[in-house]
DOVEXKE-47711 format. One record per atom (N, C-alpha, C, CB): residue number from 1; residue in one letter; chain; atom name; x, y, z. Coordinates in Angstrom, 3 decimals. Glycine has a CB too. Example, Ala and Ser with C-alpha at 12.3 -4.5 7.8 and 13.67 -1.06 7.14 Angstrom:
2
(atom 1 A A N (13.190 -5.690 7.800))
(atom 1 A A CA (12.300 -4.500 7.800))
(atom 1 A A C (13.200 -3.300 7.800))
(atom 1 A A CB (11.308 -4.473 9.046))
(atom 2 S A N (12.850 -2.250 7.080))
(atom 2 S A CA (13.670 -1.060 7.140))
(atom 2 S A C (12.900 0.030 7.870))
(atom 2 S A CB (14.084 -0.598 5.725))
END
This chain:
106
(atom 1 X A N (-12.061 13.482 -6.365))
(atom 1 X A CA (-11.505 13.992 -5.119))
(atom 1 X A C (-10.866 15.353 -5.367))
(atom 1 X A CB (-10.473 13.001 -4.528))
(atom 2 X A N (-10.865 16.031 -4.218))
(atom 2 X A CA (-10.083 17.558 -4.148))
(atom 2 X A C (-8.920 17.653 -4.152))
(atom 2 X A CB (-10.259 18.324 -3.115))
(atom 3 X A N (-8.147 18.489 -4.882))
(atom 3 X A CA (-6.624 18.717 -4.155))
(atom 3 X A C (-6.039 18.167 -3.000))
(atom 3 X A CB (-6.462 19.919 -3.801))
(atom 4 X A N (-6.883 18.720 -1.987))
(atom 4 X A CA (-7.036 18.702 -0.933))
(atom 4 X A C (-6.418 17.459 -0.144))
(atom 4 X A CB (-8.212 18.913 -0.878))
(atom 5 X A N (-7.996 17.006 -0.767))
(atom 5 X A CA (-8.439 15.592 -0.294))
(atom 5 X A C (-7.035 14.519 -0.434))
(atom 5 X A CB (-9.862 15.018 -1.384))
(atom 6 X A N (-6.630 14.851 -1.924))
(atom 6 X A CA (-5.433 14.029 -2.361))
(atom 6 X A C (-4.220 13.943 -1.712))
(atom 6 X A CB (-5.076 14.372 -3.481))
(atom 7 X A N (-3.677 15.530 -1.010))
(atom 7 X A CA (-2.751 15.899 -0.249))
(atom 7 X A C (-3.178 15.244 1.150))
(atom 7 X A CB (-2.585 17.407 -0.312))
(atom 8 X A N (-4.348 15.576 1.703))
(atom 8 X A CA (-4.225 14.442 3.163))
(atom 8 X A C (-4.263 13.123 3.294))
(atom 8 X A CB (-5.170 14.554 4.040))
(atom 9 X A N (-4.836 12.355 2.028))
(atom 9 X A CA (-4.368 11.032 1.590))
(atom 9 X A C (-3.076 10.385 1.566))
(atom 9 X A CB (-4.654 10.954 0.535))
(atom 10 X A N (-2.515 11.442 0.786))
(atom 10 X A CA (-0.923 10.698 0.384))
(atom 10 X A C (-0.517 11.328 2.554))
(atom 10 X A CB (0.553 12.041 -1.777))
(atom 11 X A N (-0.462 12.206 2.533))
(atom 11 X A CA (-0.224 12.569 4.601))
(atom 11 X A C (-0.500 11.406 5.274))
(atom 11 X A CB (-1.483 13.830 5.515))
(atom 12 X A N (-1.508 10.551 5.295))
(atom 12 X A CA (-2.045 9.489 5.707))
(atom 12 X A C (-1.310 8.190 5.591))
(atom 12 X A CB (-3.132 9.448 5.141))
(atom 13 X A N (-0.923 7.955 3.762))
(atom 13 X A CA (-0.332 6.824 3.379))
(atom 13 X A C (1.350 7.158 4.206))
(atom 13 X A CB (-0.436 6.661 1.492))
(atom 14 X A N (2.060 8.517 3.636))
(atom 14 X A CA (3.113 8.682 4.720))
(atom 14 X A C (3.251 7.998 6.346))
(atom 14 X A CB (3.047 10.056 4.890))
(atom 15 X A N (2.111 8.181 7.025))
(atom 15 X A CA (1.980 8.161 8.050))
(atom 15 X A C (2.233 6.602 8.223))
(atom 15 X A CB (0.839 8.828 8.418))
(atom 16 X A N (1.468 6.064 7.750))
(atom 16 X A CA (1.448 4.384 7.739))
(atom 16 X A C (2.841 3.796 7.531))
(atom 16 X A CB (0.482 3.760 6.476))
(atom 17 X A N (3.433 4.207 6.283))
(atom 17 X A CA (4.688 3.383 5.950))
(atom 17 X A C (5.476 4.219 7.442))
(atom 17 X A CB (5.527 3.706 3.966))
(atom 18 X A N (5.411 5.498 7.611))
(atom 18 X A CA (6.404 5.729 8.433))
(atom 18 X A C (5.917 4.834 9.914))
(atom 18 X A CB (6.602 7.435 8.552))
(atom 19 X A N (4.965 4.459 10.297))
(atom 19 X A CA (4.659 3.772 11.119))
(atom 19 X A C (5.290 2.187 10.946))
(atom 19 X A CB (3.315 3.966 11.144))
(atom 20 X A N (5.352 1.849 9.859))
(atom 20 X A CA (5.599 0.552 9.763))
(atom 20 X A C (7.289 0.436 9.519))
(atom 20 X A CB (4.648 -0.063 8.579))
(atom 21 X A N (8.018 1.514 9.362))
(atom 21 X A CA (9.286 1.227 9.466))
(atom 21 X A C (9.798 1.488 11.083))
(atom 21 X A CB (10.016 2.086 8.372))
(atom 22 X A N (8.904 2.287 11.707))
(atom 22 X A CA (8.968 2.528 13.431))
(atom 22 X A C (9.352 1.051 13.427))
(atom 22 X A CB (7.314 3.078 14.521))
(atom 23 X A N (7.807 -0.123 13.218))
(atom 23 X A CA (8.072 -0.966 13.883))
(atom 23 X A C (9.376 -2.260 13.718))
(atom 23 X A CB (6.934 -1.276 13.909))
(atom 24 X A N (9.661 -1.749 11.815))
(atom 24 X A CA (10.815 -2.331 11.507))
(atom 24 X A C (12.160 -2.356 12.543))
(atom 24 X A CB (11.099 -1.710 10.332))
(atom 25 X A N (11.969 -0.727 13.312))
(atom 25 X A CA (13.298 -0.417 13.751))
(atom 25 X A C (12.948 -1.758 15.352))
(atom 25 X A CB (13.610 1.813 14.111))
(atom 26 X A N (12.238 -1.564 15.631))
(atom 26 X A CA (11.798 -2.149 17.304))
(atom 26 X A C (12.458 -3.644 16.774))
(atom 26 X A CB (9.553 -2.180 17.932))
(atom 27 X A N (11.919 -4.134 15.592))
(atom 27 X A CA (11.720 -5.408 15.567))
(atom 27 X A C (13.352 -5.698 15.141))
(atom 27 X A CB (10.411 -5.903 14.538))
(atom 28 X A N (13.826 -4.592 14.850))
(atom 28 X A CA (15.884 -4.792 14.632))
(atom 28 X A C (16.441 -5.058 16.238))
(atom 28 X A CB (16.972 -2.764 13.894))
(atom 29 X A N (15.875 -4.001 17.015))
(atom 29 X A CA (16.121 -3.695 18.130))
(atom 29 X A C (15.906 -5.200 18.850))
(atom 29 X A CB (15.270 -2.466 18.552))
(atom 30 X A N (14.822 -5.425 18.844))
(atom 30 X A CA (14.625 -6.513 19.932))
(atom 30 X A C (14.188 -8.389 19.555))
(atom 30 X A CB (13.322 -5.796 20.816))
(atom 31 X A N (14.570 -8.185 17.920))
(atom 31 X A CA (13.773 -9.797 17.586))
(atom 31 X A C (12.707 -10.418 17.453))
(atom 31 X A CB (13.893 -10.523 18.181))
(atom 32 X A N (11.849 -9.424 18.086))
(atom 32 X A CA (10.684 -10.042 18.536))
(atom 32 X A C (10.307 -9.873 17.403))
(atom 32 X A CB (9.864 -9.617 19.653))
(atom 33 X A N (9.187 -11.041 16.667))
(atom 33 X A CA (8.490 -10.725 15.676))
(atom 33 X A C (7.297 -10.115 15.323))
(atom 33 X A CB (8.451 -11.422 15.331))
(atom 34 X A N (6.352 -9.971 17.352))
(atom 34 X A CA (5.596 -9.193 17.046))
(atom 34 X A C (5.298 -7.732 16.233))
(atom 34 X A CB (5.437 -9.236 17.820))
(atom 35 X A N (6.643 -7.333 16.596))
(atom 35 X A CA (7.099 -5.976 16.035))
(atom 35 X A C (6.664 -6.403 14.406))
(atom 35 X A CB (9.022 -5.550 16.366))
(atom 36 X A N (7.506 -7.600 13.873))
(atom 36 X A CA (7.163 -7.417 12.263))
(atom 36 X A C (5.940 -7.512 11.982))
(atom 36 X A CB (7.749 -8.353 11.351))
(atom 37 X A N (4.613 -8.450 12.504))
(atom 37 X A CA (3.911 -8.491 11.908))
(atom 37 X A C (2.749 -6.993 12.121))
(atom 37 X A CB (3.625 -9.816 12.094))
(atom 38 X A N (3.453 -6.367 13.520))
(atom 38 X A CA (2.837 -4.766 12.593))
(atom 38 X A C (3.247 -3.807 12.282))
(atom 38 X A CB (2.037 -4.042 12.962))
(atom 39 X A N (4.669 -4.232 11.902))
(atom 39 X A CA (4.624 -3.426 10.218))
(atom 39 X A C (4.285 -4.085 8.817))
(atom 39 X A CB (6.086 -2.907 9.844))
(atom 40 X A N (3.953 -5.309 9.022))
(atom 40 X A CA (3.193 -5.858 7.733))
(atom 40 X A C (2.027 -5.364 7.793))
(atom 40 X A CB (3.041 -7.340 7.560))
(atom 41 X A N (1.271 -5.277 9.092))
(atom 41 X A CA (-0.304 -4.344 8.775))
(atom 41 X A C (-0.089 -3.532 8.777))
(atom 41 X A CB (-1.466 -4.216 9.455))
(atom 42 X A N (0.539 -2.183 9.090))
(atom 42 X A CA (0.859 -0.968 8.512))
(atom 42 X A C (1.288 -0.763 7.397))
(atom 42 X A CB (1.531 -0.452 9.053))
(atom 43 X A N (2.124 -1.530 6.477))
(atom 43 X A CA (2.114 -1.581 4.791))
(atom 43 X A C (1.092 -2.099 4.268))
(atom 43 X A CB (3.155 -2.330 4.144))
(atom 44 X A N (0.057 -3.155 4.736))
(atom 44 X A CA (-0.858 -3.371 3.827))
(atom 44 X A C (-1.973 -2.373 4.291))
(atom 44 X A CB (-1.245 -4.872 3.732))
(atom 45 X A N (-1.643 -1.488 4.596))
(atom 45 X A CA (-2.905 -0.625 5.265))
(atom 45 X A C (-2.884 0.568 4.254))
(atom 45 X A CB (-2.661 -0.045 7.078))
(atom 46 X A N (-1.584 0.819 4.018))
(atom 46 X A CA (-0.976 2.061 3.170))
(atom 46 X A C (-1.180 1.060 1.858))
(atom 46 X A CB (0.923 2.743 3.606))
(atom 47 X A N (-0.901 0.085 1.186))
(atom 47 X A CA (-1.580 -0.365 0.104))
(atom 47 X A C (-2.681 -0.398 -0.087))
(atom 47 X A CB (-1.400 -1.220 -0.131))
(atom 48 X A N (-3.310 -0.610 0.635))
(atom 48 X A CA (-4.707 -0.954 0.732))
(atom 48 X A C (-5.639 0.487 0.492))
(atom 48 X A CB (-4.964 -1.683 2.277))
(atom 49 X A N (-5.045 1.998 0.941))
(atom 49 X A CA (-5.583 2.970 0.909))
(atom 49 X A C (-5.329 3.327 -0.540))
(atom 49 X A CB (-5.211 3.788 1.929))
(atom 50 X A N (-4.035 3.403 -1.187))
(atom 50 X A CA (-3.449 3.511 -2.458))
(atom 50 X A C (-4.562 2.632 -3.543))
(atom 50 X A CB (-1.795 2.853 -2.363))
(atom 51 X A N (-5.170 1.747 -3.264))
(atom 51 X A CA (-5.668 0.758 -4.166))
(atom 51 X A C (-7.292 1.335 -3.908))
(atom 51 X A CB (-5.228 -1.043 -3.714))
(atom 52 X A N (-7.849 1.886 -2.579))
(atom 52 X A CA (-9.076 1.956 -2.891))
(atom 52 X A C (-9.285 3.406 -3.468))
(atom 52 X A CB (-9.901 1.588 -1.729))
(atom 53 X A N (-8.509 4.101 -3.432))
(atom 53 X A CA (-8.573 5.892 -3.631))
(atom 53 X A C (-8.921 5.415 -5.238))
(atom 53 X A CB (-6.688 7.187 -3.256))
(atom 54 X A N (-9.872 6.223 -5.078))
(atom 54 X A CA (-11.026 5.818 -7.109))
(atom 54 X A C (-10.675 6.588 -7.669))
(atom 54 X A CB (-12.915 5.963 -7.525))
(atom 55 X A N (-9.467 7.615 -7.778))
(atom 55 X A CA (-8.679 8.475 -8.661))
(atom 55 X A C (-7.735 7.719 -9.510))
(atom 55 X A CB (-7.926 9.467 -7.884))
(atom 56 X A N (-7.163 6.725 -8.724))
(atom 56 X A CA (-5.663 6.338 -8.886))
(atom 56 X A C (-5.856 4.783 -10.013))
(atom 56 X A CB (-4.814 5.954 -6.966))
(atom 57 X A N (-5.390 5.103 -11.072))
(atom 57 X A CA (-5.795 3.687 -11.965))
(atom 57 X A C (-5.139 2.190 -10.956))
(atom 57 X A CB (-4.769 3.795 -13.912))
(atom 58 X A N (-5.383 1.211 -11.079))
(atom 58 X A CA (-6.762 0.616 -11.820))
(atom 58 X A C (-7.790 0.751 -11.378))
(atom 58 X A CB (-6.895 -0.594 -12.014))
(atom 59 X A N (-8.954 1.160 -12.135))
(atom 59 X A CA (-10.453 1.613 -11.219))
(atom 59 X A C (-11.113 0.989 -11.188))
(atom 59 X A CB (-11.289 2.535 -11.434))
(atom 60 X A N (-11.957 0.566 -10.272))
(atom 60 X A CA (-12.921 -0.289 -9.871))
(atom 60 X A C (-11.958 -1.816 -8.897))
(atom 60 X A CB (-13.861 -0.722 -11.507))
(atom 61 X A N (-11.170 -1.334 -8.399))
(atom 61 X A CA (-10.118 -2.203 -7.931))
(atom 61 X A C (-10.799 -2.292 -5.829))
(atom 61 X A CB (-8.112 -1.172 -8.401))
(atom 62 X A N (-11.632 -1.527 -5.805))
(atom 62 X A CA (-12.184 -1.379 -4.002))
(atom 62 X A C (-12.439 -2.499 -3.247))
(atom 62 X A CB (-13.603 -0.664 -3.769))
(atom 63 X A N (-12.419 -3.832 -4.140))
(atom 63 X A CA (-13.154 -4.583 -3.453))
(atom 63 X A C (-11.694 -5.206 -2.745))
(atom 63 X A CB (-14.301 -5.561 -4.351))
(atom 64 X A N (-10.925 -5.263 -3.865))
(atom 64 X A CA (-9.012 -5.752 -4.068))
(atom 64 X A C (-8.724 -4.671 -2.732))
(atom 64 X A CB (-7.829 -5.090 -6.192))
(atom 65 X A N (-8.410 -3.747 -2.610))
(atom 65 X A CA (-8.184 -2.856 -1.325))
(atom 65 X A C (-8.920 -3.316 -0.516))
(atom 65 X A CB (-8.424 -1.443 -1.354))
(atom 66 X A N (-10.336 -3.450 -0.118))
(atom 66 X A CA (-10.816 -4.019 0.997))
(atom 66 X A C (-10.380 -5.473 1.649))
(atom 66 X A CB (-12.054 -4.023 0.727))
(atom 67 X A N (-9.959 -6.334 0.525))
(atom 67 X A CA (-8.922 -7.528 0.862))
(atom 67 X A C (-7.934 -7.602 1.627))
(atom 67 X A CB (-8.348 -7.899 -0.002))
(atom 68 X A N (-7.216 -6.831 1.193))
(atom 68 X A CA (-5.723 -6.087 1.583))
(atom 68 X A C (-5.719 -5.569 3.271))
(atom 68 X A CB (-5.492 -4.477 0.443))
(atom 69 X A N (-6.769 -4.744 3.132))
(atom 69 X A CA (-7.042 -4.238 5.107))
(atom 69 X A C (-7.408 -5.093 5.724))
(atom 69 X A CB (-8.165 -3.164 5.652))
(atom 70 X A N (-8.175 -6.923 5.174))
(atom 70 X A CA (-8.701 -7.704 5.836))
(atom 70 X A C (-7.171 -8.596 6.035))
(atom 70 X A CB (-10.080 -8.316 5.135))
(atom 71 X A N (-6.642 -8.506 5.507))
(atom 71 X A CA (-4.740 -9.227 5.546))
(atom 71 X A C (-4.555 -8.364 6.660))
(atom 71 X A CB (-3.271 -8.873 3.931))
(atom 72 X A N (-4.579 -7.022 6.522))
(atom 72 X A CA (-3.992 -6.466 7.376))
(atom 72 X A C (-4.258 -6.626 8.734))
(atom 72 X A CB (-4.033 -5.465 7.095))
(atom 73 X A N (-5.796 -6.828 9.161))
(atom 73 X A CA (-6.003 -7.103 10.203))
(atom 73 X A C (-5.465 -8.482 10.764))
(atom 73 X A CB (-7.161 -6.908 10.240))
(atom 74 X A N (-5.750 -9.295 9.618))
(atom 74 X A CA (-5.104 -10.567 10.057))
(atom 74 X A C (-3.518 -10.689 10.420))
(atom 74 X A CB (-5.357 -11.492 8.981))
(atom 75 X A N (-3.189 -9.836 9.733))
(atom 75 X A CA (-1.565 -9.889 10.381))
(atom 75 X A C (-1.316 -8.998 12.358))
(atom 75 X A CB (-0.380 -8.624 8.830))
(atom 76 X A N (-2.029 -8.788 12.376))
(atom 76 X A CA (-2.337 -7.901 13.462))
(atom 76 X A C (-2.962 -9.187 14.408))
(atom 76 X A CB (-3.476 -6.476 13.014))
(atom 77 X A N (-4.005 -9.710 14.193))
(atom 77 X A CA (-4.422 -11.282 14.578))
(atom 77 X A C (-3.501 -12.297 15.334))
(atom 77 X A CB (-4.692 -12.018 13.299))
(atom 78 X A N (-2.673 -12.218 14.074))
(atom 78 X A CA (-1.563 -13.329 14.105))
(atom 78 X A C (-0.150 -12.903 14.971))
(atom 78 X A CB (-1.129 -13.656 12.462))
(atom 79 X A N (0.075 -11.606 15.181))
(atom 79 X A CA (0.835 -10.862 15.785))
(atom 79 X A C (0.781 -11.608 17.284))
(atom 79 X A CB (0.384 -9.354 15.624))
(atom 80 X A N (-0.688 -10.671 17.714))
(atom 80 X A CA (-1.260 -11.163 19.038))
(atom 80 X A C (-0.985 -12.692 19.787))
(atom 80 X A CB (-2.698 -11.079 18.796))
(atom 81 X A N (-1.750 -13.854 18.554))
(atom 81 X A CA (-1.463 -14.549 18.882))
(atom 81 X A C (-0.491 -15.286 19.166))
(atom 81 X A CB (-1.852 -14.684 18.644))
(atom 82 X A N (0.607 -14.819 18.106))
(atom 82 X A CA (2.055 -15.216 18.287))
(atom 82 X A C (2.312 -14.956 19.793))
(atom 82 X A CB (3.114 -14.339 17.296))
(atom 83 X A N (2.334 -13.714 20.122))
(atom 83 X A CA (3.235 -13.311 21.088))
(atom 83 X A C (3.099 -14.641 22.642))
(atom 83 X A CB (2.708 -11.471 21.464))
(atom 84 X A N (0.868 -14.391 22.637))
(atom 84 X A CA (0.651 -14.985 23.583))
(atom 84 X A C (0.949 -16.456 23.195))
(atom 84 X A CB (-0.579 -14.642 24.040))
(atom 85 X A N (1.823 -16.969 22.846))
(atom 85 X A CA (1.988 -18.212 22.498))
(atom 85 X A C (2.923 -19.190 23.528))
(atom 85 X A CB (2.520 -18.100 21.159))
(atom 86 X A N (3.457 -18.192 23.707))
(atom 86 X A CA (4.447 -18.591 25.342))
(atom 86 X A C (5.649 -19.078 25.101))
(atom 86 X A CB (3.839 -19.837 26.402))
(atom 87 X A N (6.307 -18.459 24.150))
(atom 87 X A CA (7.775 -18.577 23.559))
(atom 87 X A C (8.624 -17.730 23.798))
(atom 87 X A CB (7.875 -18.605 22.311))
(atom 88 X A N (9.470 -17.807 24.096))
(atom 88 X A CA (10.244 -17.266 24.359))
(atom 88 X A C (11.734 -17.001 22.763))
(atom 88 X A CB (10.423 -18.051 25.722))
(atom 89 X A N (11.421 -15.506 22.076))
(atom 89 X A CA (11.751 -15.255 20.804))
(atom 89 X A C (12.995 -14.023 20.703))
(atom 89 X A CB (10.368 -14.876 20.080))
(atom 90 X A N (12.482 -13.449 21.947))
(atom 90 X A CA (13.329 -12.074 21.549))
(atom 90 X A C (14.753 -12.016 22.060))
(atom 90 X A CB (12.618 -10.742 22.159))
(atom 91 X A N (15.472 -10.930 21.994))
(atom 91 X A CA (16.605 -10.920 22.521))
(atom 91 X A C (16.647 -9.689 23.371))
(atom 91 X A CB (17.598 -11.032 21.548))
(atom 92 X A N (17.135 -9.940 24.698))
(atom 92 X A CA (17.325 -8.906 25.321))
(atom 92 X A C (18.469 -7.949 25.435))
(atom 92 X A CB (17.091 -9.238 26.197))
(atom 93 X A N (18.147 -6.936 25.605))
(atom 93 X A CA (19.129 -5.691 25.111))
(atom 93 X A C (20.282 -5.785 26.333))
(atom 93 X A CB (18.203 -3.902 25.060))
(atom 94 X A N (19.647 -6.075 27.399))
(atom 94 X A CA (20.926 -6.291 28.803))
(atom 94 X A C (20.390 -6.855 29.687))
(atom 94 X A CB (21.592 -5.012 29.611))
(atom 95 X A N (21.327 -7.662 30.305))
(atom 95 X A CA (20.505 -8.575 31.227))
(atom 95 X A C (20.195 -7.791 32.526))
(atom 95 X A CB (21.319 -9.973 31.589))
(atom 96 X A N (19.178 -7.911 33.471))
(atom 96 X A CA (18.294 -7.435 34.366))
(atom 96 X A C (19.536 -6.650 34.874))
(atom 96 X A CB (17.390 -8.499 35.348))
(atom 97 X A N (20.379 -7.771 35.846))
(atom 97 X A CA (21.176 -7.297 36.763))
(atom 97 X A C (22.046 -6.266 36.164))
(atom 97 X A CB (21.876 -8.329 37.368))
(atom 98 X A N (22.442 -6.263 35.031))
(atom 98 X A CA (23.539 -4.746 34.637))
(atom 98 X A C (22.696 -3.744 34.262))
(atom 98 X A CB (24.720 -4.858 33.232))
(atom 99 X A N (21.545 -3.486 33.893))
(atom 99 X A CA (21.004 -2.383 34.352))
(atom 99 X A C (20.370 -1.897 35.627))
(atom 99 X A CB (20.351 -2.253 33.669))
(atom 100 X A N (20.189 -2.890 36.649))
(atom 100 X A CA (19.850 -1.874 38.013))
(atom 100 X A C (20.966 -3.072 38.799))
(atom 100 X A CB (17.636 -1.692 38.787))
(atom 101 X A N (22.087 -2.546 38.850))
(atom 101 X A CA (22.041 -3.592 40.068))
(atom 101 X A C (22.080 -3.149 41.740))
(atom 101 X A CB (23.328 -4.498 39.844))
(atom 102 X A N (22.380 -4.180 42.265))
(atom 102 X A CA (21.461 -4.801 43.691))
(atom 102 X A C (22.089 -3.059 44.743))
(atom 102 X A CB (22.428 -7.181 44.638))
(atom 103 X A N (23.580 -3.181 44.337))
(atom 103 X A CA (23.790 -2.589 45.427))
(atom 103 X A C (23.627 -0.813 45.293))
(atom 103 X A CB (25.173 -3.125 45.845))
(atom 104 X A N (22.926 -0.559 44.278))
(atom 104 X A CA (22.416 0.206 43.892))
(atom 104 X A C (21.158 1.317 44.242))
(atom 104 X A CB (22.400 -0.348 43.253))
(atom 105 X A N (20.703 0.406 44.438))
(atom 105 X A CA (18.924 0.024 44.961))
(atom 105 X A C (18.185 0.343 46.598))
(atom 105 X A CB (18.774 -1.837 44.868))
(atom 106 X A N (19.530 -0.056 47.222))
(atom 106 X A CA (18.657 0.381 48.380))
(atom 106 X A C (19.469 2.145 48.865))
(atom 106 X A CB (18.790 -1.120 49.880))
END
């Protein structure tokens, strides 16, 4: 690989973890666990790139990275399905009425 190439890689892997602590913050914010399980696929996504890049020892490891993005999707899977599960998990930040209330409104 190029200089280059290496510098928009690691830009990329940045991108991911910083994506996956976004969702850390949501999932502080609101409980919900959908939030965690994607930032578990956004870290195994950024592992998963780290492990297949054929520069970076141990080599011949691609098949082990292609594993890793198939977790990842599955955590993304399992996210979904959680949510639509019909539970009620999160915590709300304020209840309806103290942010708009009634006499407010018209």
């Amino acid at each position: 690989m190029t200089p280059l190439a290496h510098i928009l890689l690691g830009a990329v892997i940045m991108g991911d973890v910083l994506a996956a602590l976004f969702f850390v913050r949501f999932w502080k914010m609101t409980g919900d666990r959908f939030f965690l399980f994607f930032s578990a696929s956004f870290l195994a996504i950024a592992v998963s790139r780290v492990v297949v890049d054929e520069s970076i020892p141990p080599f011949g490891m691609e098949a082990f990275g292609y594993l890793i993005r198939i977790l990842s999707y599955l955590f993304i899977i399992a996210g979904i399905l959680y949510k639509n599960r019909g539970t009620k998990t999160s915590r709300t930040l304020a209840p309806p009425s103290t942010v708009f209330p009634q006499e407010h409104l018209s």
